[in-house]
C-alpha positions in Angstrom: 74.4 -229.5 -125.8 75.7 -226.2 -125.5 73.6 -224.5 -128.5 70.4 -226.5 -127.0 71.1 -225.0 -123.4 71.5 -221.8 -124.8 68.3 -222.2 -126.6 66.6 -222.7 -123.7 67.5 -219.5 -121.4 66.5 -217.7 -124.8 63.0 -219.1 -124.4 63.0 -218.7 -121.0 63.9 -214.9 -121.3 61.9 -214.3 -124.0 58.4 -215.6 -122.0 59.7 -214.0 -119.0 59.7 -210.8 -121.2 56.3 -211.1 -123.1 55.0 -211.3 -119.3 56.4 -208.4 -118.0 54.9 -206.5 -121.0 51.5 -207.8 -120.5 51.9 -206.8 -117.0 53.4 -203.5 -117.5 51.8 -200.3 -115.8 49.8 -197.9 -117.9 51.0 -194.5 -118.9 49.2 -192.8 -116.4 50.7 -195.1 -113.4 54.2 -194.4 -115.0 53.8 -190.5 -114.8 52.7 -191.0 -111.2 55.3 -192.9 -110.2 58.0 -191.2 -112.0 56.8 -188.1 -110.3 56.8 -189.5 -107.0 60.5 -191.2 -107.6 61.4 -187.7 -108.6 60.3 -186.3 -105.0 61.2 -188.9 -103.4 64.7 -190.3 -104.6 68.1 -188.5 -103.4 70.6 -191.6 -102.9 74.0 -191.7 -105.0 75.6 -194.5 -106.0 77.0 -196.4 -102.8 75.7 -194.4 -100.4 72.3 -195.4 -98.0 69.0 -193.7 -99.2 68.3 -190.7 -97.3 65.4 -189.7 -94.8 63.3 -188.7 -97.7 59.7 -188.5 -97.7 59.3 -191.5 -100.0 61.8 -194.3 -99.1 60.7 -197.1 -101.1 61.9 -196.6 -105.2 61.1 -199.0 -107.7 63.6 -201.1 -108.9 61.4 -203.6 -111.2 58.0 -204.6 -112.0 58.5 -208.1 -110.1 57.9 -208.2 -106.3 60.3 -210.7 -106.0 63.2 -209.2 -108.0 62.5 -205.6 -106.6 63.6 -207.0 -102.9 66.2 -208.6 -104.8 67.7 -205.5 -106.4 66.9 -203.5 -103.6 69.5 -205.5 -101.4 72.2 -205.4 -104.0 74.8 -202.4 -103.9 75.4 -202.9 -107.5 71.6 -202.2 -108.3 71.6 -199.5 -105.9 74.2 -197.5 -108.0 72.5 -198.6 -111.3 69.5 -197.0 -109.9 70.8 -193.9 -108.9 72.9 -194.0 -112.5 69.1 -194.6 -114.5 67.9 -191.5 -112.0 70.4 -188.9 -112.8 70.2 -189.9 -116.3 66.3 -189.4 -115.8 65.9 -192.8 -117.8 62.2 -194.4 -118.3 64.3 -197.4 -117.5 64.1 -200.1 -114.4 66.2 -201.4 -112.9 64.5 -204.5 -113.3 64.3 -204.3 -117.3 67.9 -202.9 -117.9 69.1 -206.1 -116.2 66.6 -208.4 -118.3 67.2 -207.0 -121.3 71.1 -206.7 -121.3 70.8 -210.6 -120.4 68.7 -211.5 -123.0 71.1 -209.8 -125.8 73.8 -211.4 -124.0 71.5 -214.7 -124.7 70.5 -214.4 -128.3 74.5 -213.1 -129.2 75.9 -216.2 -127.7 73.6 -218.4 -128.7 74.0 -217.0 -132.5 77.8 -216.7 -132.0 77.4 -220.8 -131.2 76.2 -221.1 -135.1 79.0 -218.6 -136.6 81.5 -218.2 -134.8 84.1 -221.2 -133.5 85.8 -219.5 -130.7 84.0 -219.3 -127.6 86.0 -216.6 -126.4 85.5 -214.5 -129.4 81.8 -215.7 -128.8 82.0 -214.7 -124.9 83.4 -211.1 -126.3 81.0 -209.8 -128.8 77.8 -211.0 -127.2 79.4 -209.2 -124.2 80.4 -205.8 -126.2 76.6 -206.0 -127.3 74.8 -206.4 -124.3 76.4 -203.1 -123.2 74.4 -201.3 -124.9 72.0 -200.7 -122.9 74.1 -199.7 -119.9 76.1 -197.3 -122.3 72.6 -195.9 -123.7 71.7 -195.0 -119.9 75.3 -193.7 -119.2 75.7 -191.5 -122.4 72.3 -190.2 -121.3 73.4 -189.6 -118.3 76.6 -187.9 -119.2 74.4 -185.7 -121.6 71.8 -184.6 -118.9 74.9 -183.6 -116.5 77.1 -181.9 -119.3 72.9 -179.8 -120.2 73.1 -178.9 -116.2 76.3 -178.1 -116.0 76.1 -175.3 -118.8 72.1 -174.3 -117.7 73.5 -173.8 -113.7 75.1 -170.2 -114.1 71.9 -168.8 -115.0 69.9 -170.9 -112.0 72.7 -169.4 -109.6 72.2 -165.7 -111.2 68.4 -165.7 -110.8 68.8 -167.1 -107.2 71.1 -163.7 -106.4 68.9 -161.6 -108.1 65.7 -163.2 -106.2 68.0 -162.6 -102.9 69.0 -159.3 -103.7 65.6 -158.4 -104.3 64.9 -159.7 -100.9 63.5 -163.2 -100.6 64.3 -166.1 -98.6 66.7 -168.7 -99.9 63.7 -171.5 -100.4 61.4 -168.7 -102.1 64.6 -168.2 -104.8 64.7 -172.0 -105.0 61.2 -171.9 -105.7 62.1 -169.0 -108.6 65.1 -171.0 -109.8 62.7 -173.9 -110.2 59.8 -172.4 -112.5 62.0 -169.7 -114.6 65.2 -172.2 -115.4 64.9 -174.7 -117.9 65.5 -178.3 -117.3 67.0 -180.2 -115.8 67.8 -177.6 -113.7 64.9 -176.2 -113.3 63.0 -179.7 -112.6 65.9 -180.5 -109.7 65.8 -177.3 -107.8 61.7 -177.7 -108.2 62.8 -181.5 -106.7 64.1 -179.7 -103.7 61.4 -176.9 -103.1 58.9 -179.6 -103.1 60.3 -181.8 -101.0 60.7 -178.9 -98.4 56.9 -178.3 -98.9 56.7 -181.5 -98.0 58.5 -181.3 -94.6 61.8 -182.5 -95.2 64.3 -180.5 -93.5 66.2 -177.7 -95.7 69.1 -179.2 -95.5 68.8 -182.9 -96.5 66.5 -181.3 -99.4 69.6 -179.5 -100.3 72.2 -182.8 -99.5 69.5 -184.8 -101.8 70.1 -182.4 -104.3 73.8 -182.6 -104.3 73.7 -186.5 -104.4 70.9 -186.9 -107.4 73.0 -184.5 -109.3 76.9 -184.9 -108.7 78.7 -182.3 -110.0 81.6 -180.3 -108.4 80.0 -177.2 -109.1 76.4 -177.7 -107.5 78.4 -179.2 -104.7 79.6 -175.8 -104.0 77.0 -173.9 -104.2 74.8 -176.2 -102.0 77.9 -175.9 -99.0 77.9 -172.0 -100.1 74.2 -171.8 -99.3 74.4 -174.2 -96.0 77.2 -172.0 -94.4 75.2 -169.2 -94.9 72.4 -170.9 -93.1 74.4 -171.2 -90.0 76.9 -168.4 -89.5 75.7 -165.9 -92.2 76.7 -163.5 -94.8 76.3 -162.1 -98.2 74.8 -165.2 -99.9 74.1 -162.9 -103.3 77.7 -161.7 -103.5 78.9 -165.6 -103.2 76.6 -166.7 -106.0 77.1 -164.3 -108.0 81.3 -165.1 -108.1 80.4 -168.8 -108.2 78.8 -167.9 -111.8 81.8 -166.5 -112.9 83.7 -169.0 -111.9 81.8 -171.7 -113.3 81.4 -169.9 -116.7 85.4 -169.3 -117.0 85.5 -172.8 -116.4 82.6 -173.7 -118.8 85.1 -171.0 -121.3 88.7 -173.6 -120.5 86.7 -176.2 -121.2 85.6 -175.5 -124.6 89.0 -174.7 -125.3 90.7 -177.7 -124.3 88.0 -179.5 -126.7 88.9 -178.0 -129.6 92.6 -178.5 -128.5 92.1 -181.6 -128.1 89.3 -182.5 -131.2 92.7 -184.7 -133.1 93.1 -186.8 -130.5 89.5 -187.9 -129.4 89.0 -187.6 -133.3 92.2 -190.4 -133.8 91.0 -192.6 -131.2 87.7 -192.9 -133.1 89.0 -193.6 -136.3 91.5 -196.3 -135.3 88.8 -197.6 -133.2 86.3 -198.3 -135.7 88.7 -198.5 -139.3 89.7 -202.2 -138.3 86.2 -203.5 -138.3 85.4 -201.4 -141.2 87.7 -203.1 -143.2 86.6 -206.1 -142.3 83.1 -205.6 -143.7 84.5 -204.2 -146.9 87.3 -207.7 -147.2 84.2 -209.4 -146.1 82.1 -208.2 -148.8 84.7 -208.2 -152.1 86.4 -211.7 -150.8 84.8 -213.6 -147.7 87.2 -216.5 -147.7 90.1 -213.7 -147.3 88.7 -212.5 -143.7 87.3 -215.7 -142.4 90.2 -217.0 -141.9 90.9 -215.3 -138.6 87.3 -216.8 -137.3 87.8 -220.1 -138.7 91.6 -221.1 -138.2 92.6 -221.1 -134.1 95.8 -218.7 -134.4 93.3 -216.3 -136.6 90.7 -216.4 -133.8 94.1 -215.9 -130.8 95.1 -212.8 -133.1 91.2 -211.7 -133.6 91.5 -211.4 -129.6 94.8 -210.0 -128.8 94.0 -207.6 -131.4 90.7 -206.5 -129.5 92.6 -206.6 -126.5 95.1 -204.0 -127.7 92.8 -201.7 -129.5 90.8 -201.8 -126.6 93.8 -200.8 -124.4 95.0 -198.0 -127.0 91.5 -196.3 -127.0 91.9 -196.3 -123.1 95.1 -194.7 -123.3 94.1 -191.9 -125.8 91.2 -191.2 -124.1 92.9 -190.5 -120.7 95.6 -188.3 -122.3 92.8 -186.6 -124.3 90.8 -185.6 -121.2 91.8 -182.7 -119.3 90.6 -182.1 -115.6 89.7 -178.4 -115.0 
């Protein structure tokens, strides 16, 4: 009943999913709209949308499910997670498709595996793919602007220095930085141009990129707005600041390379080895699928390695 019930939300998903690829939009409408998301999204996760010039952001193809996702908070940080990751993913299709994995593992897992918690567990570890796909991305894209930012904020006090206005050296920072610095701080100018107010262009900033360092320099630039003083002078120690800290950090990694290095291999040697047994004598490792106490040790054994990798992970990473 189960396996036939199963079978059906895979059918279901899967005719659900050939119609949202007949009724995709076309390349061009893509570009567009990623363009005008780009312009027009500044939330973070948790936090309402912003008075920016385009307030509706699409969270899926569907009608239906876009009002849906749009009222959910969870979707609402998953969004703002796909934007600073600058993902061609929806909301709408990161949802769909982690479900259907979740669908087609469980309903295989019916056929091999006994357990229905060992069942419930891998088709759950794979239908986090995609949501750690969109996070390493993200991760990546912040950890590229981190290290690019230094030379936006030196260009910005030289563009001061040389005596233009705070938005020109946005402007400047925008076409002569590489991404994704550059295509944020050309975000901002253009939503200025547009006639959102210098500072929410700035606060949108912060919140589609949030790290602690653009959060400085975006309060360094808005207190010079309002009371004054030598903006140049400020960036230019924020750079050196952020570059010594750039400096510990690379340190710390390699002092740290054993550990994260550790946690790798006794995460992954366990199911390694149970490919290789698998392959030379499969009786030998079915056992803990097949008999009930192997499939309770197959689980508290997850459990634990799970729980070790959290621990090594959170020793391994330093906060600077």
């Amino acid at each position: 009943m189960l396996s036939l019930l199963l079978l059906f939300v895979l059918i279901l998903l899967a005719s659900f999913a050939i119609v949202m690829y007949i009724t995709r939009p076309t390349v061009e409408e893509k570009r567009v709209q990623q363009r005008l998301n780009s312009i027009g999204f500044g939330s973070a996760a948790g936090a309402e949308e912003p008075a920016d010039l385009l307030r509706r952001v699409t969270y899926s193809d569907v009608p239906l499910l876009d009002e849906l996702f749009r009222s959910l908070a969870f979707t609402r940080r998953l969004k703002a997670m796909i934007s600073q990751a600058n993902s061609p993913w929806t909301v709408g299709r990161l949802v769909a498709t982690t479900i259907l994995i979740f669908a087609v593992a469980l309903w295989l897992g019916s056929i091999f595996v006994p357990s229905v918690a060992l069942r419930l567990i891998v088709a759950s570890a794979l239908a986090s793919g995609p949501y750690l796909s969109v996070l390493v991305q993200r991760k990546m894209r912040l950890s590229k602007f981190d290290e690019t930012l230094p030379d936006g904020i030196d260009l910005m006090s030289r563009a001061l220095r040389a005596g233009h206005s705070v938005s020109a050296a946005i402007e400047m920072v925008g076409q002569g930085v590489a991404d994704p610095v550059g295509a944020e701080f050309r975000t901002c100018f253009e939503q200025q141009n547009f006639g959102l107010p210098f500072r929410e262009a700035l606060e949108a900033l912060a919140r589609r990129v949030p790290l602690p360092d653009l959060s400085f320099v975006v309060t360094a630039i808005l207190v010079q707005k309002e009371t004054g003083g030598n903006l140049a002078e400020i960036l230019d120690k924020t750079a050196t600041v952020i570059r010594e800290r750039a400096r510990l950090k690379g340190q710390l990694r390699i002092y740290t390379a054993q550990g994260r290095l550790t946690s790798w291999i006794l995460g992954l040697m366990p199911f390694i080895m149970f490919v290789l047994l698998s392959m030379v004598n499969p009786k030998y490792t079915f056992i803990l699928i097949e008999d009930p106490l192997g499939q309770r040790l197959v689980i508290v054994g997850l459990v634990l390695m799970a729980l070790g990798f959290y621990v090594i992970r959170k020793i391994v990473d330093i906060k600077v």
